[in-house]
C-alpha positions in Angstrom: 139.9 -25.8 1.9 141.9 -26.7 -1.2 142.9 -29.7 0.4 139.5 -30.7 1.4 138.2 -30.5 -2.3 141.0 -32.8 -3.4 140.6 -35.4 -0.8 136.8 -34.9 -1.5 137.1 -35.6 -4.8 139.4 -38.5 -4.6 137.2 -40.4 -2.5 134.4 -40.2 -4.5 135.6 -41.0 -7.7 137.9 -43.9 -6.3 135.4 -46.9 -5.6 134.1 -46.1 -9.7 137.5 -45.8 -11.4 140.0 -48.5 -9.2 139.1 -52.0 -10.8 140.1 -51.0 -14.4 140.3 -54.1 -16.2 139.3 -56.2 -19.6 134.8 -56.7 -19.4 134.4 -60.2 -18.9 134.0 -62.2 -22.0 133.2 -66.0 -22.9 134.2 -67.0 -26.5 131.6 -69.8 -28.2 133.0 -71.1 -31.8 130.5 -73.0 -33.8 132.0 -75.6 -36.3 129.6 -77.1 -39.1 130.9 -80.0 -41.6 129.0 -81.9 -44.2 130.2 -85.3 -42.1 129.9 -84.7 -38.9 127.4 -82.5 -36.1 128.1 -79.3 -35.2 130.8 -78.8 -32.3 131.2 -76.0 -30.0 134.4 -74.7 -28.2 133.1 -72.6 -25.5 135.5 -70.9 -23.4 135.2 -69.4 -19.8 137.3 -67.3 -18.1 138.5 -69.2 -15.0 137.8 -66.1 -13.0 134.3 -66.4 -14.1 134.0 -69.8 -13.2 135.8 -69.7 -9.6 132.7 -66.9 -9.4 130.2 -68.9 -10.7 130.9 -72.2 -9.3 133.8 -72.2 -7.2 137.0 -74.0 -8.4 139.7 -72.3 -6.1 139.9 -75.0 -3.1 142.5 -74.1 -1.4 141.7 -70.2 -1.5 145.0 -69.2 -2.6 144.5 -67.6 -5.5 145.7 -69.7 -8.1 143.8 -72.1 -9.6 145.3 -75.7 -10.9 144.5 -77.8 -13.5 143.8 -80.6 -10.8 141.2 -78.0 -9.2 139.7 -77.5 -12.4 139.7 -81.4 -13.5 137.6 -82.0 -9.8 135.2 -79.4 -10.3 134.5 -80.6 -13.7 131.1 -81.4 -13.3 129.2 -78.5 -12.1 131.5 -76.6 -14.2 129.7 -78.7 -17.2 126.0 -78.5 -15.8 126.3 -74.6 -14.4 127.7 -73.4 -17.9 125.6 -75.9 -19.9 122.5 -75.1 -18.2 123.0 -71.6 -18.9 123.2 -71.8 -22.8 120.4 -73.4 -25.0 121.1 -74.6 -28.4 118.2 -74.6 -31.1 118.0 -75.9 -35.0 114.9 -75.5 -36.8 113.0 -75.0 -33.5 114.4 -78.2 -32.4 116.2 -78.3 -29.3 119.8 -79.5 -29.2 121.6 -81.3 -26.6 125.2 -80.6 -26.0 127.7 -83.2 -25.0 131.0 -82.7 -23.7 133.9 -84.2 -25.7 136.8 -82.6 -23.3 137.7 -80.0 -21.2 141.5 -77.7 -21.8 142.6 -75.0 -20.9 143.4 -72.0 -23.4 145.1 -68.2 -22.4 143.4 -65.5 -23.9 144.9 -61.4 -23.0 143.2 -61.7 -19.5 144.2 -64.3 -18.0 143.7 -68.6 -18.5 140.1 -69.7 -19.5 138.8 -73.2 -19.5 137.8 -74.8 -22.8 134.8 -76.8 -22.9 134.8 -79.3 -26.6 131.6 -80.1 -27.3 129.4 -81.9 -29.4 126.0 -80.3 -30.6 122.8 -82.6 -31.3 122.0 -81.4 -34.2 123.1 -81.7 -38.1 125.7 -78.6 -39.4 123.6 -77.9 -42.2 120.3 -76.8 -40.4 118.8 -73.5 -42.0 118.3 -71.4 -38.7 120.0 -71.7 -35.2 119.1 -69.9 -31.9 121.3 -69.7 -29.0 120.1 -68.4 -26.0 122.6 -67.9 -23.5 122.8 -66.1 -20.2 125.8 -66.7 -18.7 127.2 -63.9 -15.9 124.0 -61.7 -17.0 122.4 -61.8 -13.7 125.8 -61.3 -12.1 127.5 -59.1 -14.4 126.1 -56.0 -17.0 129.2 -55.9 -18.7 129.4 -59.9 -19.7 129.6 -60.6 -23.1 129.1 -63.9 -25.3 131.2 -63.7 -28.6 130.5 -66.1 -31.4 132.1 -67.3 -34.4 130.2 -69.6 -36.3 131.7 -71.4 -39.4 129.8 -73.6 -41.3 131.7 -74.5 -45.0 132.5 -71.2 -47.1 130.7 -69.0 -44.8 131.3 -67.5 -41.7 130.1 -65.0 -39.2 130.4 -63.2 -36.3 127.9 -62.3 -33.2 128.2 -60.3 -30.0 125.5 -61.4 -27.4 124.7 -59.2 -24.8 122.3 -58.8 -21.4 118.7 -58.1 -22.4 118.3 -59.0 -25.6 116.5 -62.0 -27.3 118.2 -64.7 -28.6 120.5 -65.0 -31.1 119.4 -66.3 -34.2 122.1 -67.2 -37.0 121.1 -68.3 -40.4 123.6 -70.1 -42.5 125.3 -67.3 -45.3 122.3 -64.5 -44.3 124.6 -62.6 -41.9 124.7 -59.1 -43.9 128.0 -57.0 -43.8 125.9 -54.1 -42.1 124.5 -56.3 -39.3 128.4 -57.3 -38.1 129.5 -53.6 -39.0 127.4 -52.2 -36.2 127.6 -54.8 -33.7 131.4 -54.3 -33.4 130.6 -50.1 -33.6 128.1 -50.7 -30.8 130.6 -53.1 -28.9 133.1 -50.3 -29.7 131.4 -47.7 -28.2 130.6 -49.9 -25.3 134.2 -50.8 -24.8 135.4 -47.4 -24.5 133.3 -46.1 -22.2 133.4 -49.3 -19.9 137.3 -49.0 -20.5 138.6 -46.6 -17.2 142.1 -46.7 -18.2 141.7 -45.6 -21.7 138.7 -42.5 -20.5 141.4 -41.6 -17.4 144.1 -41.0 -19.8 141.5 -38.8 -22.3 140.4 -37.5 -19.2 144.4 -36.2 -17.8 144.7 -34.8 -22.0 141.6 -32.5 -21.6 141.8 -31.3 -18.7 144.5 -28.4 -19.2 143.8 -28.5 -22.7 141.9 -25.4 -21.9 144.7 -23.9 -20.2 147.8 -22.7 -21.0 151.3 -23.0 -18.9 152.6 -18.9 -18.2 154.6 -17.6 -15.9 155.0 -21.2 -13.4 151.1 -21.5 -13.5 148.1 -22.3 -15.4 146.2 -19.7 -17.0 143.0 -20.2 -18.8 143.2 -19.7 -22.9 141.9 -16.3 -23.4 139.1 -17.6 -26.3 137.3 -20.3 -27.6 139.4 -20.6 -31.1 142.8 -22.1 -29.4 140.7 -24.0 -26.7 138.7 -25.8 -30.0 141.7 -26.2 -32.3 143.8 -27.8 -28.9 141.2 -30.3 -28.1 141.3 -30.9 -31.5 144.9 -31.7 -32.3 144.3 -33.9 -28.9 141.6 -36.1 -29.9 142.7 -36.5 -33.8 146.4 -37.2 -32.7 145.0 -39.8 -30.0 142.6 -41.5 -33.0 145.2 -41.8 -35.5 148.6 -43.3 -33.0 145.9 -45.7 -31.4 144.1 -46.6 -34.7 148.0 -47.2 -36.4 148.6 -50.2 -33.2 145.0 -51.4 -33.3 145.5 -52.5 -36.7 149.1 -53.5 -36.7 147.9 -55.6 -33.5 144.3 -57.5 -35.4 146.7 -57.8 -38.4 148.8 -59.9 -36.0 152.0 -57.6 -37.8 152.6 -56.3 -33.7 152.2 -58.7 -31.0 153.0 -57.1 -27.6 153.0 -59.0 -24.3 149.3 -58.0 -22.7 150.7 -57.5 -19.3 153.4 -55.2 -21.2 150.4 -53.2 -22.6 148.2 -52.8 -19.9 151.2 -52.0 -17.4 152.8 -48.9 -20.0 148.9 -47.6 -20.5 149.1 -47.1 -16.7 152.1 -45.7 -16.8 150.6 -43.3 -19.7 147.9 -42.0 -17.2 150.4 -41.5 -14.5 153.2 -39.5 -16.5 150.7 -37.2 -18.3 148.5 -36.5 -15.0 152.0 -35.6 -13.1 152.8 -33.4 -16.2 149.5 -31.5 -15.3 150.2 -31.4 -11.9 153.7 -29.5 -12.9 154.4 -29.7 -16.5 158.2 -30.7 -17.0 158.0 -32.9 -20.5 159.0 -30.7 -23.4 156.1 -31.8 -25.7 152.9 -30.4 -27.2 149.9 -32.2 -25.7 149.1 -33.6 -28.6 152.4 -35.0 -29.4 151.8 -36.8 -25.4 148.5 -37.8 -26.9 149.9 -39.5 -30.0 153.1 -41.0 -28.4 150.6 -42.9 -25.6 147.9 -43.3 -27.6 149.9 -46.1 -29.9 150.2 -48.2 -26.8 146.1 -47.9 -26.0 145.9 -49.1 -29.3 147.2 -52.5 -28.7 145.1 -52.3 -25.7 142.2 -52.0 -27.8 143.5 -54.8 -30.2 143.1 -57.5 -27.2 139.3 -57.6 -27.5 139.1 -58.2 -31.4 142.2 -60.3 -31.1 140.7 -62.5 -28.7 137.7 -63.0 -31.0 139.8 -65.0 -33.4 137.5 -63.8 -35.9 137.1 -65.1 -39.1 138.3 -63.8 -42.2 135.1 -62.6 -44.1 134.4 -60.4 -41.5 138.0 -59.1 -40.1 137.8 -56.0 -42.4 134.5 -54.8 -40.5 134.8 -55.9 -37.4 138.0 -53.9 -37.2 136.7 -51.1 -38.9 133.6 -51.0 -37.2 134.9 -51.8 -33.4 137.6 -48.4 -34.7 134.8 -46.2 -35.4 132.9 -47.5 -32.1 135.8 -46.4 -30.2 135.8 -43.2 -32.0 132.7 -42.2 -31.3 132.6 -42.9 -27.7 135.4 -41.1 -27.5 134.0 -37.8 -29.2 131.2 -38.2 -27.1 133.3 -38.3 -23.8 135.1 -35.2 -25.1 131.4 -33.6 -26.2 130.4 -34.1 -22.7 133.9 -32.3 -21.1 134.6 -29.8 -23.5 132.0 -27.2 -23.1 132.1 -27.6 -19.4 136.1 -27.3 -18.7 136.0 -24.0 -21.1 133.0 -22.5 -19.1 134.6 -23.3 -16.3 138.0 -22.6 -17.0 138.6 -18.9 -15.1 137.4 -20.4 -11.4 139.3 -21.5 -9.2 137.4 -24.8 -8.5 138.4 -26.0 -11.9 141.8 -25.0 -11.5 142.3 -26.6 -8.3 139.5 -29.0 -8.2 139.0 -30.6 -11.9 142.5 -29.7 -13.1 144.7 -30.1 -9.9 142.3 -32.7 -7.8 141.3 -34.9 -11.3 145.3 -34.8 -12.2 146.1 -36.1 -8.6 143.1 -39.0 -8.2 144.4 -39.8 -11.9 148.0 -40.2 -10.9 147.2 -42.4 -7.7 145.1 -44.9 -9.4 147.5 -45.0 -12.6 150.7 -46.2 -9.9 147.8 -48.3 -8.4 147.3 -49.9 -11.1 150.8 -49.9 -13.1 151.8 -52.0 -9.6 148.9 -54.4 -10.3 149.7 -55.0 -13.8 153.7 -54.7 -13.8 153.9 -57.3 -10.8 150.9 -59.3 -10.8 149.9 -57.9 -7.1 146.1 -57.0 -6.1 146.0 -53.5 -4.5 142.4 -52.5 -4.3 139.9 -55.5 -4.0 136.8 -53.4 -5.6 
């Protein structure tokens, strides 16, 4: 029976939690000069665009630059005809100057240079783009536009209208909650980083006795251990994920994302049979300073702009946070109801510690030797 519940448990959970990567992302930087029109430099994930458009001819998985270069074109009209440029209620045609190729923490992305019909010093643009939205919930379009002394940053998302920038009118507390929100949004859309909160709570409202797991006998240790937990996660990961923005830390990203999997895998095999001399808040801090370069990768690939580095690190940081207390909100009062049964023992603690360990080697294989495992 025991054995049903776990492989019950692992199936259904699998399919959600395998394909644990970075969200999709396409990075837009708007240039405005007194002398010449405003440029863009758009960039698109090749993954994206092999999606989108198909530039993968041979089907081998890797994709040239000479596969890229003859797929030009529709790459040009697919992207282009997904993005709409306004001034002033004026529409603006964009021409392309040149196509590179740039590597951002996921992967290569090609770079589109163009040229925007329309004068840098308009009063009011509108961008309304849609790329991936019909394809994917999780796409996001980051902008940095720069136009002379000022500068500002924008997160566009599915479903909402379009953006509107107005020269030196972006407030600090409009680009203070946008990176919360995107935050938020990145920490519950991160599996890795909720599987290894996930493998910290679960015995957190247990205690190892005798060569078993025994609940805690009252709510006070239970509290004061998730506790310790969550603030010793917050502080390691916040300590990297501004060590890695202030570009003092730079870590390889397959490095990162290969030792977070390994962070999932040792701590869920430590609740299967706890062996590591250590307090579970001391696991939480030691791991949690390499989720924090994890973290770093999305503001890092912003390349935002200096005016608003402060609060879109603070901001995304608090985001985080709060998804994160809300995760534990959600799991706490459960796991210490249910912490004298025996489904939670062998179910969530036992059957959630094994699913956690299989996908963390899953993935740490992924990551650590650039294979693909499970093709969800």
């Amino acid at each position: 029976m025991r054995l049903r519940f776990l492989a019950a448990i692992f199936l259904l959970v699998l399919p959600a939690l395998a394909n644990a990567h970075k969200p999709s992302d396409s990075y837009l930087t708007l240039t405005g000069t007194e002398q010449q029109p405003l440029q863009l430099l758009w960039e698109v994930s090749l993954k994206d665009l092999e999606l989108l458009v198909g530039v993968d001819a041979d089907r081998d998985g890797k994709i040239t630059w000479g596969e890229l270069q003859a797929r030009r074109t529709a790459v040009v009209d697919y992207t282009l005809a997904h993005l709409k440029i306004h001034a002033n209620g004026k529409t603006c045609p964009a021409t392309l100057n040149q196509m590179l190729v740039n590597r951002h923490s996921d992967g290569a992305y090609a770079v589109l240079d163009l040229t925007v019909g329309c004068a840098s010093n308009v009063g009011k643009l509108t961008l309304d783009y849609s790329l991936l939205f019909d394809r994917d919930a999780t796409h996001r379009g980051l902008v940095v536009y720069r136009n002379g002394g000022s500068s500002s940053t924008h997160v566009i998302k599915p479903g909402q209208a379009p953006l509107v920038i107005r020269a030196g009118e972006r407030s600090a507390w409009a680009t203070l909650v946008d990176f919360i929100v995107e935050g938020v949004w990145h920490i519950w859309i991160g599996f890795d980083h909720i599987l290894f909160l996930l493998t910290l709570l679960f015995p957190a409202v247990m205690v190892w006795q005798s060569r078993k797991w025994q609940p805690v006998t009252g709510f006070r240790p239970a509290f004061f251990g998730i506790l310790k937990i969550v603030t010793a996660f917050t502080l390691a990961h916040s300590i990297t994920l501004w060590l890695a923005v202030m570009g003092y830390v730079n870590l390889p990203s397959r490095l990162v994302e290969s030792l977070i999997a390994l962070s999932i895998l040792v701590t869920a095999l430590n609740n299967l049979r706890p062996v590591l001399p250590l307090s579970l808040w001391v696991v939480a801090f030691a791991f949690g300073l390499i989720h924090g370069f994890g973290f770093a990768s999305v503001l890092m690939d912003l390349g935002l702009a200096d005016t608003s580095l402060a609060l879109s690190l603070f901001g995304f940081n608090a985001g985080v946070e709060l998804g994160q207390l809300a995760v534990v909100a959600l799991i706490f009062p459960m796991a210490y109801m249910l912490r004298e049964t025996a489904f939670y023992r062998w179910v969530v603690l036992r059957g959630g510690s094994l699913v956690a360990a299989v996908l963390a080697a899953i993935w740490f294989y992924e990551r650590a030797f650039n294979r693909v495992v499970i093709g969800f």
